[in-house]
C-alpha positions, -999 to 999 in steps of 0.1 A, spaced: -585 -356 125 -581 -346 163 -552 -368 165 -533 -353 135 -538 -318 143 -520 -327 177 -494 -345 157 -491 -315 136 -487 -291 157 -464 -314 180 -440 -315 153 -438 -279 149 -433 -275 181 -402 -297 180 -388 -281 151 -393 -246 158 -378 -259 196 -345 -270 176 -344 -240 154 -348 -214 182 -314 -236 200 -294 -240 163 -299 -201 170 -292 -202 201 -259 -222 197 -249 -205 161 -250 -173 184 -222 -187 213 -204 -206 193 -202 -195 153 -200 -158 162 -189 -157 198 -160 -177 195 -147 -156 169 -150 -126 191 -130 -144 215 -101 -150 190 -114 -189 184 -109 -196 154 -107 -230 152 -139 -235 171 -156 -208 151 -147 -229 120 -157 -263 134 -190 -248 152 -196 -227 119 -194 -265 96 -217 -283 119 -246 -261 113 -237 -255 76 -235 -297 71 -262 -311 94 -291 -281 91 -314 -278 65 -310 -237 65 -316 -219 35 -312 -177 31 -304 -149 52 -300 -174 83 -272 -197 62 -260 -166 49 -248 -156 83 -232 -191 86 -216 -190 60 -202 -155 65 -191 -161 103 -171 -191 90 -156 -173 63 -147 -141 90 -126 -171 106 -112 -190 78 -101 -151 67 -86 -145 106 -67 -180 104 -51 -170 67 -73 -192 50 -79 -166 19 -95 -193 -5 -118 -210 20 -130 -178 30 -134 -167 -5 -156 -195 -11 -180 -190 19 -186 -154 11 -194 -163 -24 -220 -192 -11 -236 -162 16 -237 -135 -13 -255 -169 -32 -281 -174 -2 -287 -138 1 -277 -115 -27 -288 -83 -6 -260 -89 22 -241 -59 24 -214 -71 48 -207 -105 31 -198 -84 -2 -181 -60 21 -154 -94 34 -155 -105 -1 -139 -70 -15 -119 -68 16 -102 -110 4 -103 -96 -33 -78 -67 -20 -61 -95 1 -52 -114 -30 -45 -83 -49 -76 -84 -73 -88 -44 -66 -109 -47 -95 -132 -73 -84 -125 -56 -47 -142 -22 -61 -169 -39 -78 -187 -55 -45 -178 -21 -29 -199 -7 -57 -225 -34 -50 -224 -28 -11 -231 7 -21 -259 3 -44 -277 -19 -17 -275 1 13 -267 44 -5 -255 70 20 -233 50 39 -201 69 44 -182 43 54 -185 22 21 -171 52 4 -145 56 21 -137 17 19 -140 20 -17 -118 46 -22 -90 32 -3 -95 3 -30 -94 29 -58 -61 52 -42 -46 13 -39 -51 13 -78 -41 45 -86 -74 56 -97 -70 92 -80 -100 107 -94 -123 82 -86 -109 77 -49 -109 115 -47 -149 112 -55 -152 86 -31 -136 104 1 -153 134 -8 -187 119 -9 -173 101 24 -173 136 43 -206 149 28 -224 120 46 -203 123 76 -186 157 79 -171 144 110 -151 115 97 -116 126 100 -101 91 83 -116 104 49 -97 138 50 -69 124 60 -75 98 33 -79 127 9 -47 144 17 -31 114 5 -46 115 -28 -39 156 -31 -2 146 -20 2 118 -43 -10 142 -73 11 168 -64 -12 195 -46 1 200 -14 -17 229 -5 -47 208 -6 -34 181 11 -20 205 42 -54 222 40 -74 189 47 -45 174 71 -49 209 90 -84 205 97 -84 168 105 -56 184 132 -84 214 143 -107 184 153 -79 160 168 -47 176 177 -31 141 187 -38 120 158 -2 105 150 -7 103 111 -16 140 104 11 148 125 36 128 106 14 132 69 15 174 75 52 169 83 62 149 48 39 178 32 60 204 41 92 189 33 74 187 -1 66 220 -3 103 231 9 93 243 43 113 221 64 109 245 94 77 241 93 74 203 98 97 195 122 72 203 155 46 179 136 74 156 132 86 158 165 48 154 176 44 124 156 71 108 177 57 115 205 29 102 206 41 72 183 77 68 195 77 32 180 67 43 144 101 42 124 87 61 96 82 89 122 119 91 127 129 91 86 108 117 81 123 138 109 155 129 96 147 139 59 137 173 76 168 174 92 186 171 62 167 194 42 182 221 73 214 210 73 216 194 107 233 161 95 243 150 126 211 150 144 195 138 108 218 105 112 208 102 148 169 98 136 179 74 106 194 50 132 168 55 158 145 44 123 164 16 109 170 1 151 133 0 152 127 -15 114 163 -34 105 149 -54 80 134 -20 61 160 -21 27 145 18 26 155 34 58 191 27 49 185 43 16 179 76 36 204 73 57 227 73 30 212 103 12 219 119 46 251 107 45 260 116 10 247 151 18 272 156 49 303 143 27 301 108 40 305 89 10 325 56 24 291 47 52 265 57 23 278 31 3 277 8 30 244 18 37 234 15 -1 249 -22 -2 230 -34 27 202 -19 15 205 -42 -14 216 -70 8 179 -67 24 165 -62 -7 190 -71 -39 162 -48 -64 157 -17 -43 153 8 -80 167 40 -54 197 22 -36 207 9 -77 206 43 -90 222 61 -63 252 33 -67 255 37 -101 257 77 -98 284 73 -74 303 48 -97 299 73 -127 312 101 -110 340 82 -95 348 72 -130 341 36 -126 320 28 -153 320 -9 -150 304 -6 -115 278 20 -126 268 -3 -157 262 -36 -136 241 -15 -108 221 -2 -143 215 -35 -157 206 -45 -121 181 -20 -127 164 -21 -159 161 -57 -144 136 -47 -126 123 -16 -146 133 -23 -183 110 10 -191 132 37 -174 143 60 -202 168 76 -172 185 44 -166 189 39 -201 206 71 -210 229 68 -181 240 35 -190 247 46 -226 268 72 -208 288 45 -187 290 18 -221 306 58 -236 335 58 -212 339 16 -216 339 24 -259 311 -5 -266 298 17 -288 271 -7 -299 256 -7 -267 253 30 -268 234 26 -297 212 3 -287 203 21 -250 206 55 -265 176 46 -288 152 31 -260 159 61 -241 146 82 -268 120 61 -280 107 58 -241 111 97 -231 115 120 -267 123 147 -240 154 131 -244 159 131 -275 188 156 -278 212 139 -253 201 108 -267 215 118 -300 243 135 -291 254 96 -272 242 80 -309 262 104 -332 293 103 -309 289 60 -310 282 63 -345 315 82 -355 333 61 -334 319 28 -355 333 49 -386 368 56 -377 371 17 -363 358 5 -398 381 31 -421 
């Protein structure tokens, strides 16, 4: 009996001897090499334990979480995917695999299942601002303003000193149309840190919206300063610049924008609004076309081309930059009632018809214009016919 006590306990000794060094090892290798940008080892390291360890719970939850933090850092969305769903199965109360799983669900543009393990994160571990605010950056990305409105609020009664969820806020009082909200919260999130880049350059767009162009140019011009590399810093400034009629120094900022982003279809967009507004038709339309070079369904560069070809009188022009359009947003009651009005000038009075009647159909606010382009194709139909 003696004998297999000592035998026991001998064997419990060598297992608990390996499990304190499988710790010891998952610690330098599964996690550390991650930290160290490894993540190839982290991945390999991560497998060995997972495939030649009998671990079971919070311990192979952590395995299987570190490997999926990897396989996420190498791009591997699915894999990771997977691995968070097998530590969420091994430990169900793991707050920061659910946490990576939302973050992969957002990655692959699924924000509903992203908000649910937000939610889930939440309801394991309350009070937490941080999971607030991660949530409502989930709900703003889906347009659910109330909710992510809710979220960041609840986000600064935890922590009053979080200055990402009022600046977080101000986008969602901006982006529903109450900008003296939004300036409010971007103003104290600037009373707290006066060099914080984004409300510098957030504050700036605000009062551009509110028609105080004065007002934003030092926050502007701040922005750039202490981000001189941030191109949107320098559209903004120019669309500021514009708004004051300083066209030339306007321009200066869109180039500055577009030599730091070439490949941005949108910065050429606002050059040529810039340009349009100083009289410089000929390099906005260049602008405009390369705009659509970069990006051949760019909705502002198409409707600003097909304005321009309507009031120049070419008609033809303005209907294939519409039908470009409705392309990509077949919905747009504008774009339909504007290219009724070009198919008016071309006399294919059918198509009026037809465009004139989705435009009303999608936006009875337009009802009257709409009807006006119908009677005037309809008489036309007539007088062919007698």
């Amino acid at each position: 009996m003696k004998k297999v006590l000592i035998g026991v306990v001998f064997g419990v000794g060598i297992v608990w001897t390996v499990w304190v060094y499988l710790q010891s090892e998952m610690t330098t290798e599964c996690y550390q090499a991650g930290e160290r940008g490894e993540f190839e080892v982290q991945v390999e390291a991560c497998t060995d334990f997972i495939d030649t360890a009998s671990i079971v719970g919070m311990d192979a939850a952590l395995l299987y979480n570190n490997r999926g933090r990897a396989y996420s850092a190498l791009g591997r969305v699915r894999e990771a995917l997977h691995d968070y769903d097998s530590a969420i199965e091994q430990d169900p109360s793991y707050v920061i695999a659910y946490l990576n799983r939302s973050a992969i669900y957002g990655r692959l543009g699924d924000l509903a299942l992203a908000e649910h393990d937000l939610s889930m994160a939440i309801g394991l571990q309350p009070g937490v601002a941080a999971l607030h605010l991660s949530r409502g950056h989930v709900r703003l990305a889906a347009e659910d303003f109330d909710a992510a409105l809710d979220d960041f609020t609840e986000a600064l009664r935890l922590d009053p000193s979080m200055n990402e969820a009022l600046l977080a806020r101000a986008q969602v009082h901006q982006r529903r149309g109450r900008l003296d909200q939004a300036a409010a919260d971007l103003e104290q999130a600037l009373a707290r840190n006066g060099d914080e880049p984004r409300a510098h350059a957030e504050l700036g767009l605000v009062r551009i919206g509110q028609g105080d162009p004065a007002r934003a140019l030092p926050h502007l011009e701040r922005a750039i300063a202490l981000q001189p590399s941030r191109a949107v810093h320098h559209v903004r400034l120019g669309q500021a610049l514009v708004a004051l009629g300083r066209f030339t120094d306007a321009d200066a900022a869109f180039t500055q924008a577009i030599g730091l982003a070439p490949d941005t279809a949108g910065y050429f967009v606002r050059r040529a609004e810039g340009r349009l507004a100083d009289r410089r038709q000929v390099e906005a339309e260049t602008d405009l076309e390369t705009a659509l070079t970069i990006e051949p369904e760019h909705t502002d560069a198409l409707l600003i081309l097909a304005r321009l070809a309507g009031e120049g009188g070419e008609s033809a022009l303005a209907i294939d930059a519409l039908n470009r359009l409705l392309a990509v947003r077949p919905n747009d009651s504008g774009a339909h009632l504007a290219i009724a009005r070009a198919y008016v000038a071309q006399e294919e009075w059918a198509a009026v018809l037809r465009h004139a009647a989705l435009a009303e159909t999608l936006d009875p606010a337009l009802a009257r214009e709409a009807g006006l382009l119908r009677d005037a194709a309809s008489s036309a139909i007539e007088e062919s016919a007698g």
